[in-house]
N, C-alpha and C positions, 0 to 999 in steps of 0.2 A: 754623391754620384747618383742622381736621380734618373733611371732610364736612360744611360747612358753608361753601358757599361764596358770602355774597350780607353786602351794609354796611345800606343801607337799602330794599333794594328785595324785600321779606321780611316775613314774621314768626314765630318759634319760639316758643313758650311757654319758661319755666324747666325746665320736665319736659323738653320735645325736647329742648335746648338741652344739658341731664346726660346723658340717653341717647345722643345722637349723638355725643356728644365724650369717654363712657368706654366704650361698649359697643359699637356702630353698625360693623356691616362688613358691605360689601355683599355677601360671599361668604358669607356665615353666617345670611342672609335665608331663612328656607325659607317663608314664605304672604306672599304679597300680594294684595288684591282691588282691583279696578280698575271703579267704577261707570260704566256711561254708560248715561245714557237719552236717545234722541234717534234722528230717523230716518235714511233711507239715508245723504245728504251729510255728517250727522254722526257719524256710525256710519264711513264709510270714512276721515274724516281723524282716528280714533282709532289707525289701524292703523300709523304710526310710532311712540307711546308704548306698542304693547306689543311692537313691534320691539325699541325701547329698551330698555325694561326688562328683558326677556330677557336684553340685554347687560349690563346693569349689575346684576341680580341673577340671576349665572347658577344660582343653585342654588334659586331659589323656584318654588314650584309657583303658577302664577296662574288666579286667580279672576277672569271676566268675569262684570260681574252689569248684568244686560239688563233690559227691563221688557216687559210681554208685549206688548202695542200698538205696539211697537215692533222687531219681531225680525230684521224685513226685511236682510238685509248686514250683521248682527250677526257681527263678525270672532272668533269663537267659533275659528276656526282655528287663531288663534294663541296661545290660550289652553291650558291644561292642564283646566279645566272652567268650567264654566258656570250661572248662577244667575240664572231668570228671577222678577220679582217681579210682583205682580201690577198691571196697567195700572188706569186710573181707570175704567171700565165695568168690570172682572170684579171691581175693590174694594168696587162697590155693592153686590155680590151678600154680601159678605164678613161676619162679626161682625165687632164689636174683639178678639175673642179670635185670631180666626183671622189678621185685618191686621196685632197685634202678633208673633203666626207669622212670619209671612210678611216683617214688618221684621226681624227673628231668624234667619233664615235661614243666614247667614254663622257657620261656624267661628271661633274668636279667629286674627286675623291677625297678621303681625309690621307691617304696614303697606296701611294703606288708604287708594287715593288715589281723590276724591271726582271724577270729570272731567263729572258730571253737575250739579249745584248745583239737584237739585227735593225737594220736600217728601220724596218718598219715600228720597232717594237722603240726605238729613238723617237722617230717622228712623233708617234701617240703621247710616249711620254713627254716629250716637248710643248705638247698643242694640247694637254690635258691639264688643267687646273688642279693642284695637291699640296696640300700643306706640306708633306714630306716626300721627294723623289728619293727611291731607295735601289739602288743596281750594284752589280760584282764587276764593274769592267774590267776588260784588259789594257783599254786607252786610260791611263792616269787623265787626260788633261779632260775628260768625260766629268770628272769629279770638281764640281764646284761651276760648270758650263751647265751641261744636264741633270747631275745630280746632285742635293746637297745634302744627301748621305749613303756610302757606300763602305763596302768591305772591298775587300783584294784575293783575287780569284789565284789557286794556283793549280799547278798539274800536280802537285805533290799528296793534293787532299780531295779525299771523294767531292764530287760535282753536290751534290744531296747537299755534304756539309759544310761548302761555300755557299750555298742557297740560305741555311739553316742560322749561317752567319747573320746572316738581315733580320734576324729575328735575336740571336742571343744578345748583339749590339743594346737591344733594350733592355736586357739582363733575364730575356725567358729560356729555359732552359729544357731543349728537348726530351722527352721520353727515349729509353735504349734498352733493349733493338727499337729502332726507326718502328711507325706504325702504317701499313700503306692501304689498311682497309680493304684487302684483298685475302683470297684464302690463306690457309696457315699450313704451312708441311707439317708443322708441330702436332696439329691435329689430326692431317689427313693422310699423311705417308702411308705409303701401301708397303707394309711388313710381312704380308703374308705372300705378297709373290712382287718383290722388290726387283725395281728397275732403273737401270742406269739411260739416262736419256741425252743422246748427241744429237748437235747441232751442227750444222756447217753451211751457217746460209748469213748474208749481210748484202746491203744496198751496197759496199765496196766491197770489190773480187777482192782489193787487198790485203782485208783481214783474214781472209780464208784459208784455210789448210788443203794445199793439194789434194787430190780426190786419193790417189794411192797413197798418201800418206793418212790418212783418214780411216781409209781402209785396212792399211795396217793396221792402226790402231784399235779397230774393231773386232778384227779377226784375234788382236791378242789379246782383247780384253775377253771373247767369250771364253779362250786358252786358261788366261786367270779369273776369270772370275763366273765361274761356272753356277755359281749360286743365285746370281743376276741375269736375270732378264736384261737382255741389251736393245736398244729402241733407238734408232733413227727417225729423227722426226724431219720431214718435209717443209720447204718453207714454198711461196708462192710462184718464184721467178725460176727456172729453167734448170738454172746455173744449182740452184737448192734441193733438186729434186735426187732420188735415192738409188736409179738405176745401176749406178755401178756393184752397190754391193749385193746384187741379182744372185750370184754364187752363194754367200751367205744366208738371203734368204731361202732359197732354194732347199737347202739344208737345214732350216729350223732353225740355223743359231742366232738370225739376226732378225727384228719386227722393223719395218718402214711404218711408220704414221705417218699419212697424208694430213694436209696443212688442217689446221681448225678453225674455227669460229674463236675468237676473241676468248667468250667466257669458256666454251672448251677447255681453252688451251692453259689459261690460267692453272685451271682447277685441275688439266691434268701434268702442267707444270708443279704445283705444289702436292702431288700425290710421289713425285718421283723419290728416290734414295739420293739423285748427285744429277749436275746437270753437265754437260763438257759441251763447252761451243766458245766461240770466240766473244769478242765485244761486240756484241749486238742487243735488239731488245727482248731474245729469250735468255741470255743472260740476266737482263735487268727484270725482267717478270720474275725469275727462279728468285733473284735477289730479296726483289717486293712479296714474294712468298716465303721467305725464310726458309728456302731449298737450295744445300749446300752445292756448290760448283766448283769449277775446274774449267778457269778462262785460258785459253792462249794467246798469246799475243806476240806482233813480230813487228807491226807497222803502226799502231798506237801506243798512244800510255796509258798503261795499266793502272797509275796511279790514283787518277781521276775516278775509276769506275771499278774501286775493289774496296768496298766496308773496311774498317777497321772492327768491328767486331762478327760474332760467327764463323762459319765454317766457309770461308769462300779461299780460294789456292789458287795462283796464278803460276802456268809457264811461260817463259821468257828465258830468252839468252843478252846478256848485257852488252853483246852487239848486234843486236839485232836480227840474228839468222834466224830462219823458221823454226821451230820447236821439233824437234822429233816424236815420232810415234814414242818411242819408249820414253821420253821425258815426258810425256803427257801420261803415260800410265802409270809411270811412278806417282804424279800426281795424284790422279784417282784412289791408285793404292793409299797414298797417303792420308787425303780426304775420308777415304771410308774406315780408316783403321783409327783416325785420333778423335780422342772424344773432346780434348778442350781448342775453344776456337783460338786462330792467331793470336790476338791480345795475348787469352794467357799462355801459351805456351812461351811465349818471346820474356812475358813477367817473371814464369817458374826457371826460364833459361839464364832470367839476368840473377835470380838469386842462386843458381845453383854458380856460378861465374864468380 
């Protein structure tokens, strides 16, 4: 089994399948391009797959290729260069001469992995030259037309670790916890005057938690947990901002943070003790900081965007009604009282069973 390490949970075309197993060494890779189009939260859980790859292809020079609508937290950092394509508003502007440009973009790679799966992010791969096309789709018939090597995306496993897939398929094997090259809670959590930090802001209303429910859940979190600093953080659009709990501020028991700058927010995302917000990208930032949380969810899948290892706790109801104020706080309670992450509690639960 040389660089190929998957039975049925896979698919290579005949072409990969000769390439990987008479030519294929990962030391002799010299381009890769690595697509992703997607905003902040998707954009920073890209930033273990190009940790990876660095390791497992230490001698290729990487291509991130971004799209312009989307630039925000575009982990260009860890890239050797960068390729933005053009967004669906500056596309209107475009001919077909200049669109088919613009999918053309890309040099011939030794290998392009597709972590994006949109129309644009097809086309390039299509019209770009690559010993190995590598993508997750969700169109099966994408496999073996567009791609002649891919894995199988599901909602059941974190987004990160269908990504990560494209990479173990060669037999490398990620580092755990995930590593995202951003600050660390581990180092910088503030113990001396610890705070619990909500959110309730998302580009959809529908992830959202009513504002009085919200508020509940603040006013009873300063009730229980009086040793905590409670922090409402501000996000940019209207709908995110922290007016209503004016009463609580008033009275000292509640701080609004207004929005921050990017590395701000980061750094005072991973100082916090717990993060509570829905699926959005200041859950995914707390994530990539290894600051434990407490997602809600009622209108997505959780599934997709909750680590299997650490301290991360999801509320949900399994038919989907809003989560209540006090299910959400037992959450917290829960998160801040257990010292071992999901894994092993579930490991010590199946041996004690």
């Amino acid at each position: 089994m040389r660089y190929l390490w998957f039975e049925k949970g896979a698919y290579a075309s005949k072409k990969a399948r000769h390439y990987i197993n008479n030519q294929f060494q990962p030391s002799e890779i010299k381009n890769i391009a690595i697509i992703r189009h997607a905003a902040l939260g998707d954009q920073v859980i890209t930033r273990p797959f190009l940790i990876e790859a660095r390791k497992f292809f230490p001698n290729a020079q990487i291509t991130l290729v971004g799209v312009s609508n989307y630039q925000y937290g575009m982990p260009s950092d860890l890239a050797d260069n960068a390729v933005v394509m053009a967004g669906r508003e500056d596309s209107k502007k475009m001919s077909l001469f200049a669109k088919l440009a613009d999918f053309r973009q890309l040099e011939e790679q030794d290998i392009i992995f597709d972590l994006a799966g949109t129309n644009r992010s097809y086309w390039m791969t299509a019209l770009t030259k690559a010993k190995l096309k590598v993508g997750f789709p969700y169109k099966r018939y994408l496999c073996g037309t567009l791609y002649n090597l891919a894995v199988f995306r599901s909602d059941f496993q974190p987004e990160v670790e269908c990504m990560l897939d494209m990479l173990k398929v060669f037999g490398h094997f990620p580092s755990y916890p995930l590593q995202f090259g951003l600050p660390d809670n581990r180092e910088l959590c503030d113990y001396n005057s610890p705070y619990i930090l909500y959110f309730n802001g998302a580009s959809q209303r529908r992830k959202l938690l009513p504002k009085d429910t919200m508020l509940q859940l603040m006013k009873m979190g300063v009730e229980t947990l009086p040793q905590y600093r409670h922090v409402f953080l501000e996000g940019k659009c209207d709908h995110e901002k922290g007016e209503f709990l004016q009463e609580l501020v008033n009275d000292n028991k509640v701080k609004v943070q207004p929005c921050l700058p990017l590395n701000e927010l980061t750094e005072y995302i991973a100082k916090a003790k717990l993060v509570v917000s829905p699926d959005t990208s200041i859950r995914n930032i707390a994530i990539a900081t290894h600051t434990p949380t407490v997602g809600f969810f009622y209108s997505k899948v959780p599934f997709r965007y909750t680590p299997l290892y650490e301290k991360h706790y999801v509320t949900m109801n399994a038919d989907g009604k809003v989560p209540t104020s006090d299910q959400i706080l037992q959450s917290i309670l829960q998160a801040l009282s257990d010292k071992a992450c999901p894994r092993e509690q579930v490991s010590k639960r199946a041996l004690n069973e």
